[in-house]
C-alpha positions in Angstrom: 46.3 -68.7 -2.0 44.4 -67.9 1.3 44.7 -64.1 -0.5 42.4 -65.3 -3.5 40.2 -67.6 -1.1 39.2 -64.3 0.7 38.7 -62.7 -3.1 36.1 -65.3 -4.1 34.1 -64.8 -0.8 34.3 -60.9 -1.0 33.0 -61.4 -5.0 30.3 -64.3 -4.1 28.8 -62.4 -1.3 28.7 -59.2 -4.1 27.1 -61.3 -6.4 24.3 -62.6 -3.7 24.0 -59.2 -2.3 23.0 -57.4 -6.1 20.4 -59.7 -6.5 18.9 -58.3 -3.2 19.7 -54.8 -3.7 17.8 -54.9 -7.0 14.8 -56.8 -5.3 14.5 -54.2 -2.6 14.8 -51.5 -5.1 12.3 -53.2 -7.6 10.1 -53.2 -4.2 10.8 -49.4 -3.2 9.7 -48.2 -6.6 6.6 -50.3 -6.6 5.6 -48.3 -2.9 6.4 -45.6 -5.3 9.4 -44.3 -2.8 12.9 -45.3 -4.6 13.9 -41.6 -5.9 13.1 -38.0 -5.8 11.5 -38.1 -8.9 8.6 -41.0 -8.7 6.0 -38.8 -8.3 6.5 -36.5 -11.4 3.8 -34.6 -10.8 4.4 -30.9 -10.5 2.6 -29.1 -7.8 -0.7 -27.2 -8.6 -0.9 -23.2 -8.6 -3.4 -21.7 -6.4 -5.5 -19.2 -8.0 -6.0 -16.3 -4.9 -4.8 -12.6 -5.1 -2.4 -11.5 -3.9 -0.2 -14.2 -4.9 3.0 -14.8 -3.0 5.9 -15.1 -5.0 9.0 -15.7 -4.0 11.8 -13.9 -6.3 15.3 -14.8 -5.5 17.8 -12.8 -7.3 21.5 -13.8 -7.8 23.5 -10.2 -7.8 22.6 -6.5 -8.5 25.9 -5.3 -8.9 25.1 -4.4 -13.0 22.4 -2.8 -15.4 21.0 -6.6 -16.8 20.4 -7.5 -13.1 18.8 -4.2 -12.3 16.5 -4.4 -14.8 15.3 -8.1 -14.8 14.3 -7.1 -10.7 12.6 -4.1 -11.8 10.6 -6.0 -14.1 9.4 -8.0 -11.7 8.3 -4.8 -9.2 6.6 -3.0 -12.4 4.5 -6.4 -13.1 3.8 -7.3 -9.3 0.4 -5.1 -9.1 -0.6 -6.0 -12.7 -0.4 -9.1 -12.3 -1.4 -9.6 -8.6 1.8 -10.8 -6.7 3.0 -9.6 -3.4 6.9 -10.3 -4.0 9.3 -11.6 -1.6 12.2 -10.6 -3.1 15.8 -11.1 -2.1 19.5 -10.5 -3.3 22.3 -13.6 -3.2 25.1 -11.0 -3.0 26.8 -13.2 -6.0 27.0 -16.3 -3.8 25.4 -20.0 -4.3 25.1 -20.5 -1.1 23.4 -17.3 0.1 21.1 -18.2 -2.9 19.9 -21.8 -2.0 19.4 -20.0 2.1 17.1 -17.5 0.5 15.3 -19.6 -1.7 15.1 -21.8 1.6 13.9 -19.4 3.5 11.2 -18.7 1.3 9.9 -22.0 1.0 9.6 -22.1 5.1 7.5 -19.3 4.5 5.2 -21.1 2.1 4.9 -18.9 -1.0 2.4 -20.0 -3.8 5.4 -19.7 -6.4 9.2 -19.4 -6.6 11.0 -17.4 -9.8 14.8 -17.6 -9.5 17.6 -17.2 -11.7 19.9 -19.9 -10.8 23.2 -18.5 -10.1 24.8 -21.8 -11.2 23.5 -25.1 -12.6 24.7 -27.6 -10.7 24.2 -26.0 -7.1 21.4 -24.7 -7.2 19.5 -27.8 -8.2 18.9 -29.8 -5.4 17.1 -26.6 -4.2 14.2 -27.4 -7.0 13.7 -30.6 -5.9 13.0 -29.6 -2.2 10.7 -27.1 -3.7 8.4 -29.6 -5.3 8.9 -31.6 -2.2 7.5 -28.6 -0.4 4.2 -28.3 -3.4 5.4 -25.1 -4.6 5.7 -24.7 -8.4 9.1 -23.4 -10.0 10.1 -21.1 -12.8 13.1 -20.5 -13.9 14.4 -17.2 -16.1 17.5 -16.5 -17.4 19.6 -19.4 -16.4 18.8 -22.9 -16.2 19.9 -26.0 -14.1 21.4 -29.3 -14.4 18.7 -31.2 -16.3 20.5 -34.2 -14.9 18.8 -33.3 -11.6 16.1 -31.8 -12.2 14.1 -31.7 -15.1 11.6 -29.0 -16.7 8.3 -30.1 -17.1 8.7 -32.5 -14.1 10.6 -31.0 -11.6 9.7 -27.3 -12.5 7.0 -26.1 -14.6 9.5 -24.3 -17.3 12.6 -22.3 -18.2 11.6 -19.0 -19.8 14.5 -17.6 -21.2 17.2 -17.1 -24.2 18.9 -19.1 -26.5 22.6 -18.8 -25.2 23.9 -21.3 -27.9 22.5 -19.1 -30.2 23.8 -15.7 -28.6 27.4 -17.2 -29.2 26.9 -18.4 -32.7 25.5 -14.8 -33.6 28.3 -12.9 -31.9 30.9 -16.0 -34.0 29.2 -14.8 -37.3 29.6 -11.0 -36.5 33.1 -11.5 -35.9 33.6 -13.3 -38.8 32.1 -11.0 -41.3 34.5 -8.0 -39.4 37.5 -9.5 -39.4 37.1 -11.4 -42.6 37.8 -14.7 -41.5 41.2 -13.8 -39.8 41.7 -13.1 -35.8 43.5 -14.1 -32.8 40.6 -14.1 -29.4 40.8 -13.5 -25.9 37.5 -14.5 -24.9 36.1 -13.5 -21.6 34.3 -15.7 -19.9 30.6 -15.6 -17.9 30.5 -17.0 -14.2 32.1 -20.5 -14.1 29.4 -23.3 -14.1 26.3 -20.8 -15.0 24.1 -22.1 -17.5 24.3 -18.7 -19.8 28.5 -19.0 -19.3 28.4 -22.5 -20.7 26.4 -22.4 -24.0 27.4 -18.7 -24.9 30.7 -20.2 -24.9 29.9 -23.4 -26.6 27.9 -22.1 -29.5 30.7 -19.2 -30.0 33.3 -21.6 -30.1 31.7 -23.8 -32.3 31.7 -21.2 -35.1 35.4 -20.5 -34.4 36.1 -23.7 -34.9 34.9 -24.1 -38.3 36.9 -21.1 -39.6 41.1 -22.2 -39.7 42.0 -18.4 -39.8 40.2 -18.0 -36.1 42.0 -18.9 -32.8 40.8 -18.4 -29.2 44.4 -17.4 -28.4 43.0 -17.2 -24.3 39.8 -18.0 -22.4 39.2 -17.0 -18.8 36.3 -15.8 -16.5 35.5 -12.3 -15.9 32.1 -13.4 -14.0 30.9 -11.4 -15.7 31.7 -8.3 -14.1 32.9 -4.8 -15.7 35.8 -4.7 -13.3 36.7 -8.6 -13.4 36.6 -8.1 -16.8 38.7 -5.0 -17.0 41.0 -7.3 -14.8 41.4 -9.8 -16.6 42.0 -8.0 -19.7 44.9 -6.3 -18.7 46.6 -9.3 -17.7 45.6 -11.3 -21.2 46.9 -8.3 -23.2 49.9 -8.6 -21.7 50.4 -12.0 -22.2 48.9 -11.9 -25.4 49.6 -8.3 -27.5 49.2 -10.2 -30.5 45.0 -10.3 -29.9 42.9 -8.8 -32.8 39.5 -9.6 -31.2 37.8 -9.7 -27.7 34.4 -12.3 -27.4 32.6 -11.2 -23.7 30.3 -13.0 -22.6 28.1 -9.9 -21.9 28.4 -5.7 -21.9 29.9 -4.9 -18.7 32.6 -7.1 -19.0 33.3 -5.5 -22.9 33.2 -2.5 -21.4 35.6 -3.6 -18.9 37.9 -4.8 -21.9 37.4 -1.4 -23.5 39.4 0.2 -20.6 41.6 -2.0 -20.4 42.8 -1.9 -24.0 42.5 1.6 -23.9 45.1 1.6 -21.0 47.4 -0.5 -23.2 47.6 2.3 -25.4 45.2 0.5 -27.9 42.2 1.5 -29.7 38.7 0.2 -29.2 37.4 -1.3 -32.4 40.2 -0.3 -34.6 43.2 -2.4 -33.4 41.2 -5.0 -31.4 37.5 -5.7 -33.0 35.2 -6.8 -29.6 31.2 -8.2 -29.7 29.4 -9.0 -27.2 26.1 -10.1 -25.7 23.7 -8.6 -23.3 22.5 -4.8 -25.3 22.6 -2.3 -22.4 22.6 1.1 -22.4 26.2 1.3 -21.8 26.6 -1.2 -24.3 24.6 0.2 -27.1 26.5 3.8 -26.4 30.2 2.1 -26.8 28.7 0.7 -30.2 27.4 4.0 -31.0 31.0 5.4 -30.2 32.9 2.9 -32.9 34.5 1.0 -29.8 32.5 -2.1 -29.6 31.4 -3.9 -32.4 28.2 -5.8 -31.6 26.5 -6.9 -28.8 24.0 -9.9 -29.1 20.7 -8.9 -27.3 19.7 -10.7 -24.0 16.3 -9.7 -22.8 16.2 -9.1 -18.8 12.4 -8.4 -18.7 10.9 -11.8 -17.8 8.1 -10.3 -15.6 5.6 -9.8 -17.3 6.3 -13.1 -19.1 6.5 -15.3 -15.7 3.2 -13.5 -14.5 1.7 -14.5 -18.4 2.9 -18.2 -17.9 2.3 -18.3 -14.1 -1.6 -17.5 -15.3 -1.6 -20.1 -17.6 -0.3 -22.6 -15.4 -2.9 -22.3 -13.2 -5.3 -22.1 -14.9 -4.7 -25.7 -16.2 -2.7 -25.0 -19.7 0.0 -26.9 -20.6 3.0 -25.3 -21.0 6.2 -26.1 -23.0 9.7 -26.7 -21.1 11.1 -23.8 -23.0 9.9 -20.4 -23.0 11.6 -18.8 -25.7 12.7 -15.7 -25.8 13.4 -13.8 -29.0 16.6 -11.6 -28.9 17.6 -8.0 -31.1 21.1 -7.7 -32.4 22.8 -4.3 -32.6 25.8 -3.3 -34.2 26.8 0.4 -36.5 24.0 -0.2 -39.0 21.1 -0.4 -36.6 22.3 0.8 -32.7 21.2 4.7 -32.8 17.2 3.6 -34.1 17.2 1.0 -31.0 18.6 2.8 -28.3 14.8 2.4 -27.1 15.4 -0.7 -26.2 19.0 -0.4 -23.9 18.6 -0.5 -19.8 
């Protein structure tokens, strides 16, 4: 009894307490000081040249990173930025530092891939905390967190859902319906990792003779990938078709089965999404199927968008970007367009 007397008092005092709680939260958002968000207005763009823009990239250890960095340093004297660029080495951690770092140092603008969604979006937030405007390319973050068009002036960048349901339909169409997939992963918890897969296995799904026999990250690496191939092929020799979440971990796949005494497009059909050079060249050499066309060059679209913005223009949350697809039919007229 004494038990459920000490039970009622711990639930009265609850109840008496909420009431309060809600009271001096209705009284913090009225001082306009009860969350990170209340003042959803984003941070104004100085108009000055040079600009300094902070660009904090996530790895460089393959051709799609290489070339979304470079088109920043081609675009910085057209467009009037002195970049502060840096390099995460792969880490989250090393990422939010940098980005940190660069907001000590007070640039007009920050442009960042995030690495991962969730991680790096607290960093946002203390960058409108700090007044300097956001724009992300290539990878979002956790909307949940923060939010485009309030938090950060836009996401210019692909449709990943899309990519996946592309690559789905290709692999269809080759294998008539019919094939057992190992499909290789993107960086766990990155925004491009997440819908690639989602809209890929969507299409799977909806067609009984396809199976995703194995799923597991190759971070998207080539030799990660090449790794984890191996191992899947031996647990699973029964595969007819490889989904990677981008080129270099195909091509990583494409040694690997070649190790296994396999061949290339002939016993195990493989798309993919990214269109590299070495990517275009594997298609070109009947060992990969298809790859889905990812666009690195987002610098002269952030300088085009970063003008706008300040210059008062409203600009949507999304920043679209359109992508090629390549495959046997089309890959030696668009080697053009592989980096």
């Amino acid at each position: 009894m004494a038990s459920l007397n000490t039970q009622s008092r711990k639930h009265a005092r609850k109840q008496q307490i909420r009431p309060l709680a809600g009271s001096l939260l209705a009284l913090a958002i009225g001082f306009g000081v009860a969350t990170a968000h209340a003042d959803d207005a984003l941070p104004k763009l100085v108009t000055k040249t040079p600009l300094k823009v902070g660009f904090a990239q996530t790895e460089s250890n393959n051709p799609w990173r290489l070339a979304e960095t470079k088109s920043f340093k081609d675009v910085a004297a057209k467009c009037g930025w002195q970049i502060v660029m840096t390099d995460a080495n792969g880490s989250n951690s090393k990422q939010v530092s940098d980005i940190q770092s660069m907001i000590a140092q007070h640039v007009d603008l920050l442009v960042f891939p995030p690495r991962e969604e969730k991680p790096l979006a607290p960093i946002v937030l203390q960058a409108k905390k700090a007044g300097i405007p956001v724009i992300l390319v290539d990878r979002d973050v956790d909307q949940s967190v923060a939010k485009a068009g309030r938090d950060y002036i836009t996401f210019i960048g692909s449709d990943f859902i899309d990519q996946g349901h592309r690559a789905a339909d290709w692999l269809v169409k080759a294998t008539n319906g019919k094939a057992k997939i190992i499909e290789l992963e993107g960086t766990t918890g990155a925004s491009a990792a997440n819908d690639r897969k989602k809209g890929f296995d969507e299409i799977v799904a909806k067609n009984p003779g396809m199976t995703i026999i194995a799923s597991q990250s190759g971070d998207f690496a080539r030799d990660k990938g090449r790794q984890v191939m191996e191992t899947l092929l031996q647990a699973h020799p029964d595969v007819t078709a490889v989904y990677a979440h981008n080129d270099e971990m195909a091509l990583g796949a494409i040694a690997a089965i070649k190790a296994a005494g396999k061949q290339p497009g002939k016993d195990i059909q493989i798309v993919t999404i990214d269109g590299t050079k070495g990517g275009m060249d594997a298609i070109a050499a009947g060992e990969l199927g298809a790859s889905v066309q990812s666009s690195p060059f987002f610098g002269p679209l952030a300088c085009d968008v970063a003008q706008r913005y300040a210059k008062g223009e409203k600009i949507p949350t999304w920043v679209k970007v359109s992508d090629r697809f390549y495959d046997k039919s089309n890959v030696q007229q668009s080697m053009q367009y592989g980096y």
